[in-house]
C-alpha positions, 0 to 999 in steps of 0.5 A, a space after each residue: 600449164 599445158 592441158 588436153 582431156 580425152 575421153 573424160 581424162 584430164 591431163 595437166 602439165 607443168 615444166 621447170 628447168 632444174 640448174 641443179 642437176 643440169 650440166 651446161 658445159 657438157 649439154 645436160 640439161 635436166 628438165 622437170 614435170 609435174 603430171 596431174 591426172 583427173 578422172 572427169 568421167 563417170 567411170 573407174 579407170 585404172 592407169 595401165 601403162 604410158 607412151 613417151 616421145 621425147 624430142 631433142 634437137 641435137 639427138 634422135 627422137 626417143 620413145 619410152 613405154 613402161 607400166 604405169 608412171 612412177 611404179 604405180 598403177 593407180 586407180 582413180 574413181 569419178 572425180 578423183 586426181 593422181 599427181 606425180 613428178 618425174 625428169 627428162 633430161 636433153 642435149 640440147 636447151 630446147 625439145 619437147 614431150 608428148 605421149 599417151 597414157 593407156 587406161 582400163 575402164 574398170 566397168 567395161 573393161 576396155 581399154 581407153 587411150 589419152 593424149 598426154 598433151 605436147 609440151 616444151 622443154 626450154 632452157 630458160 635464158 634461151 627466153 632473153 
């Protein structure tokens, strides 16, 4: 599990490779990530939008930006957690995700930017 906390926002992130989606004979490689964020702050922060940079070795580098994670926008109160899965998929058996989230404060009304930690996408039998 990769970790960062900013500005009293706790990011957790755990990675598996999905064989049953991936496609190794035409360089699919289908990866999967559970995000857990946890509010360690004393505020109200709403979850506003996220900045993606995917890295692939065999293909360009590529950003996403979109409002909030899988359709929703939560709002996470003092001590309260937002878990959601998504996908990435690589043409290559080795890459990595790292990003942003963009946050309001829901008391000040200010926007708070946090790293989403630098975590790796690998094929797992590139391991024996």
């Amino acid at each position: 599990m990769t970790v960062a906390i900013t500005n009293g926002i706790k990011v957790s992130v755990e990675v598996s490779f999905n064989e049953q989606y991936s496609t190794i004979q035409k360089n699919n490689y289908i990866f999967n990530y559970k995000i857990t964020i946890s509010n360690e702050s004393i505020f109200s922060m709403k979850l506003i939008s996220r900045e993606w940079f995917i890295f692939d070795t065999l293909d360009f580098p590529r950003i996403i930006r979109g409002e909030g994670v899988i359709g929703e926008q939560p709002i996470l109160e003092s001590g309260e957690s937002f878990t959601y899965s998504s996908s990435c998929d690589l043409q290559s058996t080795l890459g990595k995700m790292q990003g942003y989230y963009y946050f309001e404060n829901l008391i000040s009304n200010i926007e708070v930017k946090v790293n989403i930690p630098s975590f790796t996408l690998m094929y797992p039998y590139l391991l024996n």
